[in-house]
SEMILUM-118030 format. One record per residue: residue in one letter; y, x, z of N, C-alpha, C in turn. Coordinates in steps of 0.1 Angstrom, whole numbers, plus 5000, padded with zeros to 4 digits. Each point is the difference from the previous one (the first is absolute). Layout:
N
AYXZYXZYXZ...
end
This chain:
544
X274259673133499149924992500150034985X501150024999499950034983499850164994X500350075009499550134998498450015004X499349875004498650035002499549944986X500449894999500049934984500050114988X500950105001500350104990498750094999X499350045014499150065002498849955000X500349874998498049954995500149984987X501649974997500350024981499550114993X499950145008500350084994498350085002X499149975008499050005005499349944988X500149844994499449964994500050064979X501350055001500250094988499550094997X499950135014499650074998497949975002X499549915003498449995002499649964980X501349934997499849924983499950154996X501150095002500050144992498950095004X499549985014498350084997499350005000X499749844998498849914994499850064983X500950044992500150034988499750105001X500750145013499750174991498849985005X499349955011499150035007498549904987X500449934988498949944993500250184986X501150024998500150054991499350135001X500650075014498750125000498649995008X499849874999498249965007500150055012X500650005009500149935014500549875007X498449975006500049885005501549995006X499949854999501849955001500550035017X498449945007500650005015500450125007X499550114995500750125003501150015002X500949954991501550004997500749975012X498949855004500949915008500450095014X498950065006499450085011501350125000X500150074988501550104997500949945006X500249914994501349924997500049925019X499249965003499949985014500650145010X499650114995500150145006501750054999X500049964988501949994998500749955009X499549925002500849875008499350005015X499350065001499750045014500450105013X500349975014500450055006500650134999X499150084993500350144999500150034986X500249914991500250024985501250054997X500249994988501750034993501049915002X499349885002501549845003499049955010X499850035011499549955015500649875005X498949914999500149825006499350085013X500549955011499150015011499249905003X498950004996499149935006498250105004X499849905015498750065010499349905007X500549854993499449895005498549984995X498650045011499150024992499349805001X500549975013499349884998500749894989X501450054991500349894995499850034988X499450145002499650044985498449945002X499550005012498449974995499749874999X501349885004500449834993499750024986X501350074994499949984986498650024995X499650115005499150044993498849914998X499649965019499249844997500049964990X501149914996500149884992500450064985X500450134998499950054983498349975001X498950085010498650044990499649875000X500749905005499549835001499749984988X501050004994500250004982499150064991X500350185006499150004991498550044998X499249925014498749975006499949884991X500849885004500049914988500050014987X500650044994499850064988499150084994X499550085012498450044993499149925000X500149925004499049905001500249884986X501749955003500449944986499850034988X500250124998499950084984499050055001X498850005003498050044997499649874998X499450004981499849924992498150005006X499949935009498550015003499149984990X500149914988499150014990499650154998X500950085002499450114996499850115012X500349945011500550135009498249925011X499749944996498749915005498950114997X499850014987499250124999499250085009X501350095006500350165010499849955011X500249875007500749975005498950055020X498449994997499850065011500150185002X500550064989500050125000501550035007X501049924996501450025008499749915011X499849965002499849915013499550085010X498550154995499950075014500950134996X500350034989501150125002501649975011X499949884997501549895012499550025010X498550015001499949985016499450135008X498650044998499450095000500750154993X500849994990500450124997501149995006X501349965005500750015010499750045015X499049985005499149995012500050184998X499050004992499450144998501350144999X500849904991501350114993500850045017X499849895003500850035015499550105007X499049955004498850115005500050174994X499850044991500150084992501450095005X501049934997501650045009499850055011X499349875008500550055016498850115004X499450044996498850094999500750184998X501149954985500650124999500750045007X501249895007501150035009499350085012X498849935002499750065015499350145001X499350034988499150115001501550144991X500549954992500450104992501549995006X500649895002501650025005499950015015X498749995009500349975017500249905004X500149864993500549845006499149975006X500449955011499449905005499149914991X499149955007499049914992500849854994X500749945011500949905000501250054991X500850114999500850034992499949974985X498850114999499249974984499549924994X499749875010499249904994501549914998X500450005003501649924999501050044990X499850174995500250014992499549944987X498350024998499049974992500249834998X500649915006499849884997501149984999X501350065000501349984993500350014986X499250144996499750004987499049994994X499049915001498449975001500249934987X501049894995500049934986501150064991X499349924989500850084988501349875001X500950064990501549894998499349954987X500349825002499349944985501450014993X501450045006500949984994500650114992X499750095003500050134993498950004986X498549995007499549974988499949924988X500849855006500049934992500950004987X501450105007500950044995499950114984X499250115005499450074990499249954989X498849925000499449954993500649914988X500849915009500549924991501350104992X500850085008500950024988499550114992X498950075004499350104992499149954988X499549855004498949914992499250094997X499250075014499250084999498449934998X499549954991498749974997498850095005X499849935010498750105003498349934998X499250115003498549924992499349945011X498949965000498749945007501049925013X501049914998500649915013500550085010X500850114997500650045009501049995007X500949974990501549955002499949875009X498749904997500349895008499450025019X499050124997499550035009501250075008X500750074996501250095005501349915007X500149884995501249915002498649875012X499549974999499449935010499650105016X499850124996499650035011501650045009X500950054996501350045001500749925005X499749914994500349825004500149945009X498650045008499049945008499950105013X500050115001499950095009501350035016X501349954994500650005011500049965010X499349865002499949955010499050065008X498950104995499650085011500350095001X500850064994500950095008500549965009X500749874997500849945009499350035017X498849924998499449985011499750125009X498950104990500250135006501250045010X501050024995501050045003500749945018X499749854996500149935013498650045009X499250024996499050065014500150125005X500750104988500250175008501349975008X500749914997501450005008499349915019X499449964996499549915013498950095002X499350124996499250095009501250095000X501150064997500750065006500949975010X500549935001500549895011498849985011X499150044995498849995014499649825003X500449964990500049805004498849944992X499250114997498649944994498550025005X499349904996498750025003499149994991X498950005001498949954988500249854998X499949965010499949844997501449934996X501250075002501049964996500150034988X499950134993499850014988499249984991X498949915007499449944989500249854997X500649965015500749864994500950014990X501550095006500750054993499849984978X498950094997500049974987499149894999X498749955009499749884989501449884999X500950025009501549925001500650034988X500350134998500750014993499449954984X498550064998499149954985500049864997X499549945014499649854995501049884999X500750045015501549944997501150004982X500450125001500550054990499749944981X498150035004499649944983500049855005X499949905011499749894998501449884997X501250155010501549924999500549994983X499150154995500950004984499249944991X498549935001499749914993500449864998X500549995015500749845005500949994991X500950095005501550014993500050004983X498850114997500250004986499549844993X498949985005499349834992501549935005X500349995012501449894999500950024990X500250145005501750004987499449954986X498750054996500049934986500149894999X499249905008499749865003502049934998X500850085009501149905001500550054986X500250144996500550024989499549934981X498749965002499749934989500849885002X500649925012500849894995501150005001X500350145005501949984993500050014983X500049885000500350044981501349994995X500949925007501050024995501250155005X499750105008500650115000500150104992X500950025000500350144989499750135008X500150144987499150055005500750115012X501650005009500450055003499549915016X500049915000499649925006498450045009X499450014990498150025003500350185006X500950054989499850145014500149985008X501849965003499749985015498549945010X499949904997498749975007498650105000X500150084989498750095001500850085012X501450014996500150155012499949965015X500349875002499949955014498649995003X498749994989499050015001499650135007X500250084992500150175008500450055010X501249935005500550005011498849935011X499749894997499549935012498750025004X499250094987498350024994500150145016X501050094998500050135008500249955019X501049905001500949985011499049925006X499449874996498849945005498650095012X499450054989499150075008500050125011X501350064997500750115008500249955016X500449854996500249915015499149995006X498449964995499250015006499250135004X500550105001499250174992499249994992X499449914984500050064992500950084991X499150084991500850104987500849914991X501150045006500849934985500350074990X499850105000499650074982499349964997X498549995004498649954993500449834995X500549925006500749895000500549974987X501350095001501149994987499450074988X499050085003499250034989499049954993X499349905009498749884996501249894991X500849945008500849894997500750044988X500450154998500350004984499150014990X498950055003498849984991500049864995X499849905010499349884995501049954994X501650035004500849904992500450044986X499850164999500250124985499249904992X498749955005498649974989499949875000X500949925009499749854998501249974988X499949874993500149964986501949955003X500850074999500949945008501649994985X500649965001501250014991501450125008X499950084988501250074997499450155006X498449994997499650125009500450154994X500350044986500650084997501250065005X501249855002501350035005499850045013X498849945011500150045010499350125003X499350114994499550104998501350104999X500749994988501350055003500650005003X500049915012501349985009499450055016X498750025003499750085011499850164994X499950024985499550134997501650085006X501049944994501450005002500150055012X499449855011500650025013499150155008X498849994993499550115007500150165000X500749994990501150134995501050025006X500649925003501250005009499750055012X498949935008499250045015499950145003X498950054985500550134997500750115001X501049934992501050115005500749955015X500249925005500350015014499350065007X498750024999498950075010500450134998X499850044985500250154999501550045005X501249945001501450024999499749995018X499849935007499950055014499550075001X498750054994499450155007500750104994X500750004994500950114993501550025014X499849875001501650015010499550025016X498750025000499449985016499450165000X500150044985498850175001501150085007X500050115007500850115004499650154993X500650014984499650134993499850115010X501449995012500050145009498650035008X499449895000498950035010498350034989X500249964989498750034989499850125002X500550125004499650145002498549985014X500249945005499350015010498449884998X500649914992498449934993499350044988X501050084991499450034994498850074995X499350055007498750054998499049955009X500349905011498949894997499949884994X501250004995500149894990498850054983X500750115000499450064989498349995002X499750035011498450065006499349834995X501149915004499049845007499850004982X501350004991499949964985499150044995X499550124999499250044994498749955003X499550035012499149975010499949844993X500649924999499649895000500249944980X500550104994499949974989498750104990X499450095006499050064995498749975009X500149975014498949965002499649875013X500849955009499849855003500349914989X500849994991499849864989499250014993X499450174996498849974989498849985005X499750035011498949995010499949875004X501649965004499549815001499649924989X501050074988499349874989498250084992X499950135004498650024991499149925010X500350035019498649915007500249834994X501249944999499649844996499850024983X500450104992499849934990498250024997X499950145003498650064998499049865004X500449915017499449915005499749894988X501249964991499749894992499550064982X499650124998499950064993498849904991X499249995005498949874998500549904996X501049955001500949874993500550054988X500650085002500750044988500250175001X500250074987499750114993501150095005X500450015015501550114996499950135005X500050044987500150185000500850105003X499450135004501150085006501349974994X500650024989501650004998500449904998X499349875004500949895007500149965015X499250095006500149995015500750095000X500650124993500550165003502149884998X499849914987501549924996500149895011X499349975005500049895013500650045012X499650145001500050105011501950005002X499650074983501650045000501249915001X499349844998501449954995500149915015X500150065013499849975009501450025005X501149934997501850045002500149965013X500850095011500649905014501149994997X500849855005501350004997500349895011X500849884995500149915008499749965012X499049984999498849975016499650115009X500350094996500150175009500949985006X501349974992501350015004500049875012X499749915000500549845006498750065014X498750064997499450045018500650085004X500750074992499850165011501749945007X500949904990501049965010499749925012X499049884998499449935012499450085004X499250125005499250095008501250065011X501250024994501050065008500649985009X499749845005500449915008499450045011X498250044998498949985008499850145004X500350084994499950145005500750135007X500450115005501050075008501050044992X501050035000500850104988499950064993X499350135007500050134993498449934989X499549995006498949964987500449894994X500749885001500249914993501050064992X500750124999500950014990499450134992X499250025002498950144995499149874986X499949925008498749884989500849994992X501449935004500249964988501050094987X500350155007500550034990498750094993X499050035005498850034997499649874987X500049865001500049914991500849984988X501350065006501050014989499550154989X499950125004499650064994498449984992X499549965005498549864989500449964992X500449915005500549864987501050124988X500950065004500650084987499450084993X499450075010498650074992498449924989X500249905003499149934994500449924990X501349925000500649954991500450144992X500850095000500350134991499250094996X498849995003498750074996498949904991X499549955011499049894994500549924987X501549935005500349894994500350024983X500550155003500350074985498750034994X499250055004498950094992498849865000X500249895004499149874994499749994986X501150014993499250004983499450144996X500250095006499750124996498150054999X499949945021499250035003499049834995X500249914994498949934990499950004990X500950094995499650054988499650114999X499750075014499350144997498649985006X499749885004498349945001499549914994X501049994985499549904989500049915010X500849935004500149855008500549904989X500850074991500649914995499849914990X500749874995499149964994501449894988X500250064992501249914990499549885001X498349924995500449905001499649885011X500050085012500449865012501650045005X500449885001501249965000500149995018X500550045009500450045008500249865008X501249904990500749885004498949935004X498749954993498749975004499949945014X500350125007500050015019500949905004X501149964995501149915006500249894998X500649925007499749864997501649974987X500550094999500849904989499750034990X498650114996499750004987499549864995X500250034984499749884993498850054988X499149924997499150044994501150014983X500549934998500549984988501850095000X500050065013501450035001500550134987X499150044997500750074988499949944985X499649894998500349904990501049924999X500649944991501149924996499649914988X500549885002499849904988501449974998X499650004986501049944988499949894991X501249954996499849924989500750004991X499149954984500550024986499949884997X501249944988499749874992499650084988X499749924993499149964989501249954991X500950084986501149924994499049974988X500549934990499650014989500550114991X500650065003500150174993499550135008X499349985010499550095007498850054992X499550145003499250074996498849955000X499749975018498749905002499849864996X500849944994499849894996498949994992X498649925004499349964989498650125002X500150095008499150125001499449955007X498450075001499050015013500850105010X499649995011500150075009499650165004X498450004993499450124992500850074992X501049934990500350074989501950055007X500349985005501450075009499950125000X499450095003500150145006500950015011X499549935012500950005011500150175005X501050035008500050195006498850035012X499950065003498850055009501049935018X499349945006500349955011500949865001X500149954989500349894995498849895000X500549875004498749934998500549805002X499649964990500249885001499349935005X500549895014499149935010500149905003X501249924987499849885002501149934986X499449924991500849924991500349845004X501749965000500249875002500549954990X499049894997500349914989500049835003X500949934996500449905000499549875014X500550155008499649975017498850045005X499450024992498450055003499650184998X499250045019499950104998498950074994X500050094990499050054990499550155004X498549995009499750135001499750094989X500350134998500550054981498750105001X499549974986498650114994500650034986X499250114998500350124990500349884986X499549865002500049924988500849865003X500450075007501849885001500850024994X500549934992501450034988501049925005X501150085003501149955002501049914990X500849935009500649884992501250015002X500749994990501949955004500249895012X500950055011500149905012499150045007X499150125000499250005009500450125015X500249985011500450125008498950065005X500450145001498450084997500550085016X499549965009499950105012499250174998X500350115002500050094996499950105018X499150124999499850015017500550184996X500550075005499850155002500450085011X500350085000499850095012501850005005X500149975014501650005002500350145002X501850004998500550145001500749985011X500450115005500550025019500350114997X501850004998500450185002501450005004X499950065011501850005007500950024995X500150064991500950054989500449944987X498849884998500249914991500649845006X501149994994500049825007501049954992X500349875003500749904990501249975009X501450014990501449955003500349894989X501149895009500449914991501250044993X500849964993501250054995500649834994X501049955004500849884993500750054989X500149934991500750004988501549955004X501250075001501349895002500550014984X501249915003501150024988500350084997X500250094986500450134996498850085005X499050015004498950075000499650134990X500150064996499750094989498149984995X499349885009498649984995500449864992X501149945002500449854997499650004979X499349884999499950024982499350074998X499250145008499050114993499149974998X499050064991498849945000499150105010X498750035006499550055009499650144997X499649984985499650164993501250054996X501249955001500950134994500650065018X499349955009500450055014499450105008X498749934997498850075014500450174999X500350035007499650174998499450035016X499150104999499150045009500350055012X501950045000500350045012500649885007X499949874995500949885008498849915001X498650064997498849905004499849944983X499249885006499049934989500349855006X500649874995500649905001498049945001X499849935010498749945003500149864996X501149895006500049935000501449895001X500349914996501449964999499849845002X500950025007500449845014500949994991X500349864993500649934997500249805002X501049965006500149885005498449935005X499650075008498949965011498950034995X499850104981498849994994500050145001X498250055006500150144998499249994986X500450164992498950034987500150125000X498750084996500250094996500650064985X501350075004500650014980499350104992X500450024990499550144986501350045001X499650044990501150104993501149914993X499849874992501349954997500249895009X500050045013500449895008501750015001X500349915001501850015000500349965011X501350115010500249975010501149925002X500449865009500749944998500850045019X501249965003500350015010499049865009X500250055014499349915009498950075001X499550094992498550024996499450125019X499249995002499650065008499150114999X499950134994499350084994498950085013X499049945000498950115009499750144993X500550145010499650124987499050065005X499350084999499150095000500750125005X499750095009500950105003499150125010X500250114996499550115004500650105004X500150025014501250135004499750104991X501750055003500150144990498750085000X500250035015498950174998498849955000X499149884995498949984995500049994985X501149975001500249974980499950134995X501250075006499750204993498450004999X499249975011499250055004498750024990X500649864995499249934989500250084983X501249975000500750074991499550134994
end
């Protein structure tokens, strides 16, 4: 036990250390995990034995549970409403088609069976919203005419027919299907599925507006049992419980709810984690010894389906809605491309393995494994490259827009100033200040009364002047406390004969319960609690 302890210790250090090289030289992070899985996999350099495919295809269930949910929770519909029938037939119809397109190739250009290739084609038929979601945001790749929202809604939205696909080629391979079963089959799976995660979603908000007195560790938990129960529900009856857990996070992302920020980061969190467990089993489930023998249909399908089934699927639906809205070749050409498989490749082609013979069920899925690497290590890198080599890009839309924890005002900050009687502004218009560029006064309190402020407001002694500008966010900048003891060498000093630029800038000083901010002849007394300003070394040089 404790030598396994050591080994998820040591598992988890090394994913923190290539989360970092893997940001630093612009490779997507989940690549890493998939290595680092391969390390540690049967035939790696420190070999864990593991070949449990059905306990890998449990976890895997209930990770995409999460983060099906979470596509759904973090798509700010105000804005993702727009796009929203354009991704809605790329999720459906261009899955359909992309499938098609695959099993078309497998059979005429690799020899597959009809049933082989279409099983292929609906394994990897959707894109990963979690891959995508991943780049965008840490790239804050701004892109133009709604694409980014169109890109995260459809990505979002699409697994569950994969999902479905996937369960009808395994049941016409199995020979256990008919027409009429399969078409019960999916209206089961569609109408069940959206009607269980409407339910679920309007309830959980319903009970969640009246927990009011819970805190906010508290309300996760309940969203995440929500997740849990949105997927497990409908699956009981054969509806989709992806489509489920993905409706039911929609409505509860966009309903009006308390601590929705914290809870945005705390599934963005959890679905990162899922993440790398997904990728870290297929890393420990891949067999490098045997990629000699997939790799060149692996190669044949990637291509094949990255130069011409995804672009073919999204130009027939987008070309179809072209009449709604304006989208031109090199944003169907960035659409095409930013079409990542990851996750949800990985979690069918494990449940397909159950349903199918050996030698082909271990051909799919290491055939899938070499996809997903190929697509996250090609595609996932050359994303900012290739939209900014079709003018996609666009500095000023703001990427966060798409998510539900953006804040309209989240790069703003308010402040406040008193008003002394030896202050500068004492006694001036507002007009006459020369406030700095991105500075802006938005509100004066005077003698309890709030004063909305014009260029011909003159300020008064006693008056506090709320003040709005643009907030700062830099990992490298942050604030330490420092206590004053007895014998102190700050004890008696005044603040200007101290500050020097390598021990920071003193912000603010706690003294017996009162904060203020000091000057330069502030005098430090013991007790004193000094907040500093502080900037790692190698940004200071940097600066320097």
């Amino acid at each position: 036990m404790t030598l396994f302890l050591i080994l998820i210790g040591i598992v988890i250090l090394l994913c923190v250390w290539l989360n970092h090289i893997s940001a630093r030289i612009g490779v997507p992070t989940l690549l890493a995990f998939i290595v680092l899985g391969i390390i540690f996999g049967n035939n790696g350099l420190i070999p864990v034995h593991f070949d449990d495919y059905q306990a890998a295809a449990n976890v895997c269930t209930v990770a995409l549970i999460f983060i099906m949910f979470f596509g759904g929770f973090g798509t700010r519909w105000e804005t993702a409403r727009q796009v929203s029938v354009e991704a809605g037939l790329l999720a459906s119809a261009g899955v359909v088609l992309t499938a098609g397109f695959i099993g078309m190739f497998c059979h005429w250009a690799l020899g597959w069976s009809w049933t082989e290739g279409l099983l292929m084609g609906s394994v990897v038929g959707s894109t990963d919203a979690a891959s995508v979601f991943s780049i965008l945001r840490s790239r804050k790749l701004g892109l133009k005419n709604n694409t980014a929202p169109l890109l995260e809604v459809e990505s979002g939205s699409n697994d569950p027919f994969s999902y479905m696909l996937t369960m009808v080629m395994l049941a016409v391979y199995q020979g256990t299907a008919s027409a009429g079963s399969i078409c019960l089959m999916l209206l089961l799976q569609i109408f069940a599925g959206a009607l269980c995660g409407w339910l679920i979603g309007r309830g959980a908000v319903w009970v969640f507006s009246r927990m009011k007195h819970q805190s906010s560790d508290f309300l996760s938990l309940f969203v995440l049992g929500t997740a849990v129960l949105s997927y497990a529900l409908p699956d009981l009856i054969g509806g989709n419980g992806y489509l489920s857990a993905y409706l039911a996070g929609i409505i509860m992302g966009n309903a009006d709810l308390r601590c929705k920020r914290s809870l945005v980061a705390f599934f963005d969190g959890l679905t990162g984690l899922m993440q790398v467990l997904i990728f870290f089993l297929l890393g420990l489930l891949a067999r490098p010894a045997m990629m000699h023998k997939v790799i060149l249909p692996a190669l044949a399908i990637f291509a094949f389906m990255l130069l011409v089934a995804r672009p073919a699927a999204v130009n027939a639906v987008l070309t179809f809605c072209r009449r709604r809205k304006g989208y031109v070749l090199r944003q169907q050409c960035l659409i095409s491309f930013v079409g990542l498989r990851g996750a949800a490749s990985i979690v069918f082609a494990i449940m397909a393995m159950g349903g199918i013979p050996g030698e082909f069920a271990d051909r799919l899925f290491n055939i899938v494994f070499c996809i997903v690497l190929l697509s996250i290590s090609i595609q996932g890198t050359l994303i900012p490259l290739v939209a900014g080599k079709l003018d996609m890009t666009d500095e000023n839309e703001d990427v966060m827009k798409t998510f539900n924890d953006y804040n309209e005002n989240s790069g703003m900050q308010f402040g406040r100033i008193k008003i002394t009687d030896t202050s500068r502004w004492n006694g001036k218009l507002i007009s006459e200040l020369g406030l700095p560029e991105n500075i802006l006064i938005a509100l004066v309190l005077r003698d309890g009364q709030k004063i909305l402020p014009r260029g011909g407001t003159r300020l008064e002694a006693g008056d506090k002047v709320v003040v709005i500008t643009r907030s700062f966010d830099d990992e490298q900048t942050y604030l330490e406390e420092h206590t004053i003891r007895p014998g102190s060498s700050w004890n008696g000093r005044m603040l200007k004969d101290y500050e020097h630029p390598e021990k920071g800038i003193v912000v603010m000083v706690r003294r017996g319960g009162r904060d203020f901010i000091p000057n330069g002849n502030t005098e430090i007394q013991v007790g004193d609690v000094l907040v500093i300003c502080q900037t790692e070394p190698e940004q200071a040089d940097m600066k320097g």
